[in-house]
C-alpha positions in Angstrom: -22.5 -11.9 5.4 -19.7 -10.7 7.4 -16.1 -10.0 6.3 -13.9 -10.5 9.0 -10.3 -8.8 8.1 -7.0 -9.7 9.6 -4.9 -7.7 11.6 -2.7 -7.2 8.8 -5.3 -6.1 6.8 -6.4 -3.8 9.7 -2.6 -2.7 10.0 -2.5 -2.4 6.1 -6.3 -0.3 6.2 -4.7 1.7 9.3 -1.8 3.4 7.1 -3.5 3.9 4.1 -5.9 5.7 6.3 -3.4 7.7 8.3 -2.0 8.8 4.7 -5.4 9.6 2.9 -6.0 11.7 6.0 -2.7 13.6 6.1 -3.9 14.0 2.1 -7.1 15.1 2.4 -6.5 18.1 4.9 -3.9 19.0 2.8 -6.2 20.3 -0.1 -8.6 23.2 0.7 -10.8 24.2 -2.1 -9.8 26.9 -4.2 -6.3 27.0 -3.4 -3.7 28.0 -6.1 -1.6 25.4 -7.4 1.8 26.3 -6.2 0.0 26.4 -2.5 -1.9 23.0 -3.5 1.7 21.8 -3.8 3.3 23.0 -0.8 0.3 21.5 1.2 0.7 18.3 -0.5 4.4 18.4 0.5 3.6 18.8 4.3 0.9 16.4 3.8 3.0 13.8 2.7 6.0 14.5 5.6 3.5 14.1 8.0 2.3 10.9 6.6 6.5 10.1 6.7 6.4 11.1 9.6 3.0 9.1 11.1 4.6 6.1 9.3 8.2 6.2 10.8 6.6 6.3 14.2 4.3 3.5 13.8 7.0 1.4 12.0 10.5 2.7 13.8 12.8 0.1 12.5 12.5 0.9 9.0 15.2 2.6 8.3 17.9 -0.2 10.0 16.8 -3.0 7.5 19.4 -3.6 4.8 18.0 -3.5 0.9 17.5 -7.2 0.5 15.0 -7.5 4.1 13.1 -4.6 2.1 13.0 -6.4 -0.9 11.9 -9.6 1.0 9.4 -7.5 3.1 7.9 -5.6 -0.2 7.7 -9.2 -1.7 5.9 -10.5 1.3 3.6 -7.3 1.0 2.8 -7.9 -2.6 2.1 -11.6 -2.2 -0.3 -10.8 0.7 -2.3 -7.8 -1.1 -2.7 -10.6 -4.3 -3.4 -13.3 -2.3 -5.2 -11.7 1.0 -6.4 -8.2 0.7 -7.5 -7.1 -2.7 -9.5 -10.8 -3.1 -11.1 -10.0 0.0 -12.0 -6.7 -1.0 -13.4 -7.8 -4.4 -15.7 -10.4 -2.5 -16.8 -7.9 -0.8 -17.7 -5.7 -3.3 -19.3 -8.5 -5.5 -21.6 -9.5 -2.2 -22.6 -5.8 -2.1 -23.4 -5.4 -5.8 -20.6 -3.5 -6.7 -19.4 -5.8 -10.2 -17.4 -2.5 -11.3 -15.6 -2.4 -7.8 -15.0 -5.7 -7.9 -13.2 -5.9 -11.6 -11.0 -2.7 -10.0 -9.9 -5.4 -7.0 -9.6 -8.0 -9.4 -7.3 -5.8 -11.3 -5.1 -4.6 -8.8 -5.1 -8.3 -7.9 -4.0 -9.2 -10.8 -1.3 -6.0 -10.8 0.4 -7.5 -7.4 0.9 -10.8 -8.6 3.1 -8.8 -11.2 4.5 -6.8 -9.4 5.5 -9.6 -6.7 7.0 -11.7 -9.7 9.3 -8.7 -10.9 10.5 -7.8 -7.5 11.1 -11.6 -6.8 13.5 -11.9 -10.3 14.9 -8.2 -9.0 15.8 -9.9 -5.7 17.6 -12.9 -7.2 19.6 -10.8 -9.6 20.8 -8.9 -6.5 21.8 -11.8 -4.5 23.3 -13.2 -7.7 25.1 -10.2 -8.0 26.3 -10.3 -4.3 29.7 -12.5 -3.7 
């Protein structure tokens, strides 16, 4: 069986990628924890950075288009990504991998409902 991803999902598997990296090179073994945490700190502007050039116009969107566009974002990781991530995991076995999914799954649907009744508060609030 082959899972074919969207681009969306490709885009969405792309940054988390570009961030993990930026991560990852940011903790050498050993290393002291005040040093752990200035690496993490570079790690993650980088990642900023990375982001802000893949994305540029993020920063010109008003709060309510980045509500809209984290609702849309939440709706499409409970609906899209981590359902097609726990299929994927059940065809390969993987029933613990695919409860996690399922969870997270379940986690975005919430999340999407409480920014949705954030949203119309704000725009309630807005004369």
């Amino acid at each position: 069986m082959e899972i074919r991803y969207s681009p969306k999902v490709d885009a969405d598997l792309e940054a988390a990628f570009l961030a993990e990296s930026c991560r990852g090179a940011a903790e050498p073994p050993g290393e002291g924890t005040q040093a752990a945490l200035e690496r993490q700190r570079q790690a993650d502007s980088i990642a900023a950075r990375l982001f802000a050039a893949r994305w540029p116009d993020t920063e010109r969107r008003t709060v309510f288009e980045l509500l809209e566009e984290m609702i849309a974002y939440e709706s499409y990781r409970a609906s899209e990504l981590f359902p097609l991530f726990a299929k994927e995991a059940r065809h390969d076995g993987a029933e613990e991998a695919a409860a996690l999914f399922e969870a997270r799954t379940a986690a975005a649907e919430e999340q999407c409902r409480r920014l949705g009744k954030l949203l119309r508060e704000l725009e309630g609030g807005v004369s």
